[in-house]
N, C-alpha and C positions, 0 to 999 in steps of 0.2 A: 826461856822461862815463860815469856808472852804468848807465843806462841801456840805452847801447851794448853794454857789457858783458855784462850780463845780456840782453839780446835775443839777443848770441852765444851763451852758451851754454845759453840754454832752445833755438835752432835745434840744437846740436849735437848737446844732447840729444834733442831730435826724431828728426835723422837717426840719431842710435845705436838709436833704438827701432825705428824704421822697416827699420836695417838689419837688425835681431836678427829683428825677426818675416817680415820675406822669409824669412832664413837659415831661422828654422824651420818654415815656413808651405808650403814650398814641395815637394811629395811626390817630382814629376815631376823637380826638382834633384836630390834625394836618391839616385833609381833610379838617371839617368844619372851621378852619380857613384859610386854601388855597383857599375855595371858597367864604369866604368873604374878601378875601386880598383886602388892602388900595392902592389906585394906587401908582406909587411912586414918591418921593417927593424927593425935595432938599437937606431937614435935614437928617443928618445922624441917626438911628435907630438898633443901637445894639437889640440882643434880653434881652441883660443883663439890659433896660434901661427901657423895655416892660413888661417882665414879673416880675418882682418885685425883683429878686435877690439881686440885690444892696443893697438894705433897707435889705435886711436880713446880707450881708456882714456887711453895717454898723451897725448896729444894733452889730453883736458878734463884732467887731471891739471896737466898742463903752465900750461893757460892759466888755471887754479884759483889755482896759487900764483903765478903773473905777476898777475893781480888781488888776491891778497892782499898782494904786495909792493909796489904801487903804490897802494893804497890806504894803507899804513904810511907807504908815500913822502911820499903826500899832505898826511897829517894830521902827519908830521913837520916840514914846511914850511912848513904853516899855525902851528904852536906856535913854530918858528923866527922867522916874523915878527912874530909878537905878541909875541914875549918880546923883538926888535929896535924895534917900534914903542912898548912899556913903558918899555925900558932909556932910548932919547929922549927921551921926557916924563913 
């Protein structure tokens, strides 16, 4: 079951590195969005808000504390039984 999990998210984290160094590896991206740059505007605009990073942070965030609640889960239930298989005999 561990196993699984962590296979997910060393992949995840692969694709976020993978993404990150496209995003900044890439000159030829850079140019042709510099020459269609947005005029600018009032609203603030991180790049972290543009190019999708966030969703990716939340995302491992997310499945971060979903593994750690089911891991709590787990070892809750394991204690639950022993302490029903004790109370028996």
């Amino acid at each position: 079951m561990h196993s699984g999990i962590t296979f997910f998210l060393a992949l995840l984290f692969c694709f976020l590195l993978v993404h990150q160094a496209q995003a900044v590896s890439s000159p030829a991206v850079k140019n042709v969005l510099m020459a269609r740059a947005k005029a600018p505007s009032v609203w603030a605009t991180p790049d972290i808000l543009e190019n999708g990073t966030l969703f990716y942070i939340a995302i491992s965030v997310s499945t971060l504390l979903w593994c750690t609640g089911k891991g709590v889960h787990m070892t809750l239930d394991q204690q639950e039984r022993k302490a029903l298989y004790l109370a028996k005999h």
